[in-house]
N, CA, C and O atoms as a Tinker XYZ file with bonds, in Angstrom:
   220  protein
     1  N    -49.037000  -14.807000 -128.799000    73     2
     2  CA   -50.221000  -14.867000 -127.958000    64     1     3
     3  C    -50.883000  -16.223000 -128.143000    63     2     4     5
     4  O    -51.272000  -16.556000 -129.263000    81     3
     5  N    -51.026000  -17.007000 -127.102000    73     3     6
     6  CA   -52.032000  -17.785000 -126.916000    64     5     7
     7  C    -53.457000  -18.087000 -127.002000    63     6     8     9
     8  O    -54.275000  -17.414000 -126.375000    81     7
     9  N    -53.762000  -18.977000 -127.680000    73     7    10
    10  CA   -55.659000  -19.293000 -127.287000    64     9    11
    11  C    -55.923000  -20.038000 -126.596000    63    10    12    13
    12  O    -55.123000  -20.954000 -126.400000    81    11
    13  N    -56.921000  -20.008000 -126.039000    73    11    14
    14  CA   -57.305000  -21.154000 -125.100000    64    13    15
    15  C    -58.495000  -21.620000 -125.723000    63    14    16    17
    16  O    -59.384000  -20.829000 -126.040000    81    15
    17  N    -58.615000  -23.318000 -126.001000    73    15    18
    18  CA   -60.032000  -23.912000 -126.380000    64    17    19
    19  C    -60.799000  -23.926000 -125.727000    63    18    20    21
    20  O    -60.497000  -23.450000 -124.632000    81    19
    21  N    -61.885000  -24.303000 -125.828000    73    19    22
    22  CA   -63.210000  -24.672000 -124.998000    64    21    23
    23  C    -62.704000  -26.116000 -124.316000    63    22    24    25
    24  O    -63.004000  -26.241000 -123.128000    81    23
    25  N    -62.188000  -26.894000 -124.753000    73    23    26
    26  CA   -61.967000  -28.480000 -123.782000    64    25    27
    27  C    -60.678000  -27.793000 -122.583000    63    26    28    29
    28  O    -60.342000  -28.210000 -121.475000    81    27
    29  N    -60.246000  -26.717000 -123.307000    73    27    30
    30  CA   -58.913000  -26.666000 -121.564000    64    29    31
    31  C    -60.070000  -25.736000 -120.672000    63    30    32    33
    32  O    -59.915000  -25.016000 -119.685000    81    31
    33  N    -60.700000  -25.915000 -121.085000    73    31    34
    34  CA   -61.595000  -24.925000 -119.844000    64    33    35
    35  C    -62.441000  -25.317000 -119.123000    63    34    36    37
    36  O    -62.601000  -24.995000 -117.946000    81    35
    37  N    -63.341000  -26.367000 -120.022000    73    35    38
    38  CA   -64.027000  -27.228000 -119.282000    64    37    39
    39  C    -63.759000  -28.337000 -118.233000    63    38    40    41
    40  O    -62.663000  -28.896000 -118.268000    81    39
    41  N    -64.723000  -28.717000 -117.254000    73    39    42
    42  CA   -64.056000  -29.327000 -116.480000    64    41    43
    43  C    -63.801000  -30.915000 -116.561000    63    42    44    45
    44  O    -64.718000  -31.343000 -117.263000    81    43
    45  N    -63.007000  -31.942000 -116.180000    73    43    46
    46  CA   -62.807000  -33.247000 -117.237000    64    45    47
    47  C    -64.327000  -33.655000 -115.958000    63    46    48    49
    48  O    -64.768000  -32.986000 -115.023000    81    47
    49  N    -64.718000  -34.943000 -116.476000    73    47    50
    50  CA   -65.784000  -35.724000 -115.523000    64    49    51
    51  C    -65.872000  -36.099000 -114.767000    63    50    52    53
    52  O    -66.846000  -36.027000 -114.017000    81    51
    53  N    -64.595000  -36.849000 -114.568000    73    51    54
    54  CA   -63.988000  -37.342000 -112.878000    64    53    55
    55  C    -63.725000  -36.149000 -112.308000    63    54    56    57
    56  O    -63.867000  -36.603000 -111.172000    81    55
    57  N    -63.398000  -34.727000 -112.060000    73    55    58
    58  CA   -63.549000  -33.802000 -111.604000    64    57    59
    59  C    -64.896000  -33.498000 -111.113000    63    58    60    61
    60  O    -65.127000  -33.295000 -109.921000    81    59
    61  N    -65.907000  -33.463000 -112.166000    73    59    62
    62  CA   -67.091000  -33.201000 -111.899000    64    61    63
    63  C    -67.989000  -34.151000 -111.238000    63    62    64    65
    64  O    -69.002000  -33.759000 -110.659000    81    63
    65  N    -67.568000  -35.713000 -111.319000    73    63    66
    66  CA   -68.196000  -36.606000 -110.652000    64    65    67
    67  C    -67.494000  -36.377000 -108.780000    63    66    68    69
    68  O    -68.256000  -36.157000 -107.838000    81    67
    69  N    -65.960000  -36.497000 -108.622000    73    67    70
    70  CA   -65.721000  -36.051000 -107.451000    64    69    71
    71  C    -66.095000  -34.971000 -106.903000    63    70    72    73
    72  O    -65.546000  -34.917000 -105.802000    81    71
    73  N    -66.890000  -33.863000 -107.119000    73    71    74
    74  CA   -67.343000  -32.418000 -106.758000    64    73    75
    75  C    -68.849000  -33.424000 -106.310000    63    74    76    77
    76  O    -68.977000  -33.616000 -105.101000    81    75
    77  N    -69.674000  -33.887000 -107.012000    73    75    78
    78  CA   -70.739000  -34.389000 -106.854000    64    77    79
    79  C    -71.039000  -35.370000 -105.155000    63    78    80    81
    80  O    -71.855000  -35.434000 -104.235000    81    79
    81  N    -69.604000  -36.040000 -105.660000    73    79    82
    82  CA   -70.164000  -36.892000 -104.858000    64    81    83
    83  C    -69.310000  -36.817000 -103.152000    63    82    84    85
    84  O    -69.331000  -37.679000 -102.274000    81    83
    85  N    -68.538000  -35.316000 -103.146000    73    83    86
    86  CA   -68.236000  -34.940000 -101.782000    64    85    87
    87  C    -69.749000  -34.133000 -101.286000    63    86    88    89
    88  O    -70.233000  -33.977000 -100.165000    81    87
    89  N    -70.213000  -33.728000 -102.613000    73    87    90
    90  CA   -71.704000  -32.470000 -101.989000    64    89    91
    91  C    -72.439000  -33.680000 -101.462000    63    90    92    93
    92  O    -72.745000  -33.463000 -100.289000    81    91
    93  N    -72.793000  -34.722000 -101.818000    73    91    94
    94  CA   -73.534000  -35.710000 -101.368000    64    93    95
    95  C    -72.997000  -36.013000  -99.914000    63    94    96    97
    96  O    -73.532000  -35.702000  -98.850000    81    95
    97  N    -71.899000  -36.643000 -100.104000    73    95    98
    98  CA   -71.238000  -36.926000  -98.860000    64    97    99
    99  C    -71.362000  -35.910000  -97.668000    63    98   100   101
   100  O    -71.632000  -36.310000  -96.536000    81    99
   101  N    -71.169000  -34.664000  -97.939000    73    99   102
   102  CA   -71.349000  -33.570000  -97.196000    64   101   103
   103  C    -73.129000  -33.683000  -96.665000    63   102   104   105
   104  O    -73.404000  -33.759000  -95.467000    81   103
   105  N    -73.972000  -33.679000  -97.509000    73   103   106
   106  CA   -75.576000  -33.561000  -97.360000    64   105   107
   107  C    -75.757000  -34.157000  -96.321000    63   106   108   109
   108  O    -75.934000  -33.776000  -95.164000    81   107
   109  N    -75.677000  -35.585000  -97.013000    73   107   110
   110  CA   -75.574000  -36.811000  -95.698000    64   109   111
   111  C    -75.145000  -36.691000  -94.122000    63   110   112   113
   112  O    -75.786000  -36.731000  -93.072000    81   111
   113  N    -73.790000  -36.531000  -94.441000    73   111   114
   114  CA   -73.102000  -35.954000  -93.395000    64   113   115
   115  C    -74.087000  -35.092000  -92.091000    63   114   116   117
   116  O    -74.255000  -35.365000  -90.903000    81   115
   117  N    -74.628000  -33.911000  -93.001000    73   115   118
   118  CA   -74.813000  -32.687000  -92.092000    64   117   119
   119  C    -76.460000  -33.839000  -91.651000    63   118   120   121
   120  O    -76.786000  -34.004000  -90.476000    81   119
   121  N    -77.205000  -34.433000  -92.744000    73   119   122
   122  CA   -78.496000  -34.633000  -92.250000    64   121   123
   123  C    -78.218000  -35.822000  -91.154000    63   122   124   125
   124  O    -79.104000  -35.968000  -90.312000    81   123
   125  N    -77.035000  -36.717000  -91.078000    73   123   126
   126  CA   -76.778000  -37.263000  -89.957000    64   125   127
   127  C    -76.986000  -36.907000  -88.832000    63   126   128   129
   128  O    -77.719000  -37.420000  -87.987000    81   127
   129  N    -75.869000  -35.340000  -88.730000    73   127   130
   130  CA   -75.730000  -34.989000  -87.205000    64   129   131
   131  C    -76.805000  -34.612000  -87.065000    63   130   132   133
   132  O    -77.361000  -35.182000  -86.125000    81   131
   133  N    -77.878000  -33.322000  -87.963000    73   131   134
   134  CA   -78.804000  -32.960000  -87.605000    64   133   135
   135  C    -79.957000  -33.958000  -86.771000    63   134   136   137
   136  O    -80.496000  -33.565000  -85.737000    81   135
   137  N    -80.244000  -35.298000  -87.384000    73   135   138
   138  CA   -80.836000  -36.353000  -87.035000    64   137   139
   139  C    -80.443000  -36.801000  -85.627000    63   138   140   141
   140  O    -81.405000  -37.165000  -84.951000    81   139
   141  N    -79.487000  -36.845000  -85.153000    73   139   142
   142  CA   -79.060000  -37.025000  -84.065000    64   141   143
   143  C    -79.368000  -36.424000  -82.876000    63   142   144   145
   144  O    -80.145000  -36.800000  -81.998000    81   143
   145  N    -78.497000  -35.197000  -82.956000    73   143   146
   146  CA   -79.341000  -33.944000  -82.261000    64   145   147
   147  C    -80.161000  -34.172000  -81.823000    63   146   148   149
   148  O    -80.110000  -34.654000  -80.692000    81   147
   149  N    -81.496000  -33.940000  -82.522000    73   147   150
   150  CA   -82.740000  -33.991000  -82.417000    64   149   151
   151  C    -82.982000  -34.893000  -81.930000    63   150   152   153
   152  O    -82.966000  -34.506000  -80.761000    81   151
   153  N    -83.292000  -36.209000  -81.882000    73   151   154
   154  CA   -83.476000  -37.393000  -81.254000    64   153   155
   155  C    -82.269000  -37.214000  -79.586000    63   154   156   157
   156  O    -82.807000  -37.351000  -78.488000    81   155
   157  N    -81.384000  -37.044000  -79.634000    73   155   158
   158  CA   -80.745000  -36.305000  -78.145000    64   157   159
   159  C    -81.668000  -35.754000  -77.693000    63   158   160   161
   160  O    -82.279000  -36.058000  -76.669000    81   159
   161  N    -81.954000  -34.486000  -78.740000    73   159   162
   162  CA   -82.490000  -33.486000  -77.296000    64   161   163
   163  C    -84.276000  -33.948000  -77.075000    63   162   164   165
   164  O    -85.043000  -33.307000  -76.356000    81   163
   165  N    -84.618000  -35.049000  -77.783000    73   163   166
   166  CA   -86.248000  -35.382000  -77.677000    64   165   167
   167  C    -86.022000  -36.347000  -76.388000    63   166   168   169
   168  O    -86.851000  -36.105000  -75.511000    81   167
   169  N    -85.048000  -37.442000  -76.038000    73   167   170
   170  CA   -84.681000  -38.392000  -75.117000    64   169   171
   171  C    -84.498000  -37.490000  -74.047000    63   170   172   173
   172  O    -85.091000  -37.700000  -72.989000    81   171
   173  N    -83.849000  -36.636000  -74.164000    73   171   174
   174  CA   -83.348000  -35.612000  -72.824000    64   173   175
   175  C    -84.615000  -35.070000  -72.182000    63   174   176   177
   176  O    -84.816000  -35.172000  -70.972000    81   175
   177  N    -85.631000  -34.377000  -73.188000    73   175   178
   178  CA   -86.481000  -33.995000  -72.635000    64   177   179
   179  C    -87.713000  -35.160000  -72.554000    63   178   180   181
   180  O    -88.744000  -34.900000  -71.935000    81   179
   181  N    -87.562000  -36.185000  -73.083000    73   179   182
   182  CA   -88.611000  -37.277000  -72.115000    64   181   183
   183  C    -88.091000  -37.628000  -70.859000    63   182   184   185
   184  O    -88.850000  -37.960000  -69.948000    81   183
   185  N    -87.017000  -37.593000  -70.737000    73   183   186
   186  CA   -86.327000  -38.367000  -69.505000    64   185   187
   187  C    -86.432000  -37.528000  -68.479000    63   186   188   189
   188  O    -86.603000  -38.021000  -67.364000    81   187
   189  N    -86.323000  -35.515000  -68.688000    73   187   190
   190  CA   -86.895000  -34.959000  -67.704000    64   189   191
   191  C    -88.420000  -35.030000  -67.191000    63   190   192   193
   192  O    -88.873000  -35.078000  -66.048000    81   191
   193  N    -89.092000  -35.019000  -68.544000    73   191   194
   194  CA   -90.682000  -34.721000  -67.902000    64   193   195
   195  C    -91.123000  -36.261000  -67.114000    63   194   196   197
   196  O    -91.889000  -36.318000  -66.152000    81   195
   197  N    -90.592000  -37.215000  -67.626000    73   195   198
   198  CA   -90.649000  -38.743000  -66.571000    64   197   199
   199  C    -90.681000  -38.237000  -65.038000    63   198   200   201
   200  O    -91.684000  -38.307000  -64.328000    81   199
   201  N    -89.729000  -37.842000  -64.731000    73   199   202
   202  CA   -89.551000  -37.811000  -63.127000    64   201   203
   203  C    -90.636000  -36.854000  -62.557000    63   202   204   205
   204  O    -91.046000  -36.992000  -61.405000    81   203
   205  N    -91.245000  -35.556000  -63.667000    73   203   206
   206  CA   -91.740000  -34.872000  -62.707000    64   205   207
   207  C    -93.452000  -35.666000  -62.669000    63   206   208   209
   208  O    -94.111000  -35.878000  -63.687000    81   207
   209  N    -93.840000  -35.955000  -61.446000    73   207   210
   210  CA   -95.550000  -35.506000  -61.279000    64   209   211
   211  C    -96.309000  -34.537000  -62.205000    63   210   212   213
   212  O    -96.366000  -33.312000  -62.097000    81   211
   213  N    -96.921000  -35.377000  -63.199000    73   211   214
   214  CA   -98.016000  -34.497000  -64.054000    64   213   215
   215  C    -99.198000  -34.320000  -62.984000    63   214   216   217
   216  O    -99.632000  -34.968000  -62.032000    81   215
   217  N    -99.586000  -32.747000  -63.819000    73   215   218
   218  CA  -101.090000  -31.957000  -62.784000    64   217   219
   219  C   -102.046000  -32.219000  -63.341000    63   218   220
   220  O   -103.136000  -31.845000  -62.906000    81   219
């Protein structure tokens, strides 16, 4: 029967630094598109209320 130590279990650093820095990449990522979007759909809807005659 086998033991297993505490260092084969843990995870090495460059593991844990690459996990880090895809979640970042990912964050970014999503707050990009989100940013985008939004600024789309704010242009879209200035560009409609432009044409109409305010009351």
């Amino acid at each position: 029967m086998t033991t297993a130590s505490v260092s084969d279990l843990a995870f090495p650093t460059t593991t844990l630094l690459a996990g880090l820095a895809s979640a970042l990449l990912l964050f970014v990522s999503v707050g990009v598109i989100y940013l985008s979007t939004v600024e789309w759909r704010d242009r879209r809807r200035r560009r409609s209320t432009e044409g109409r005659p305010r009351s």
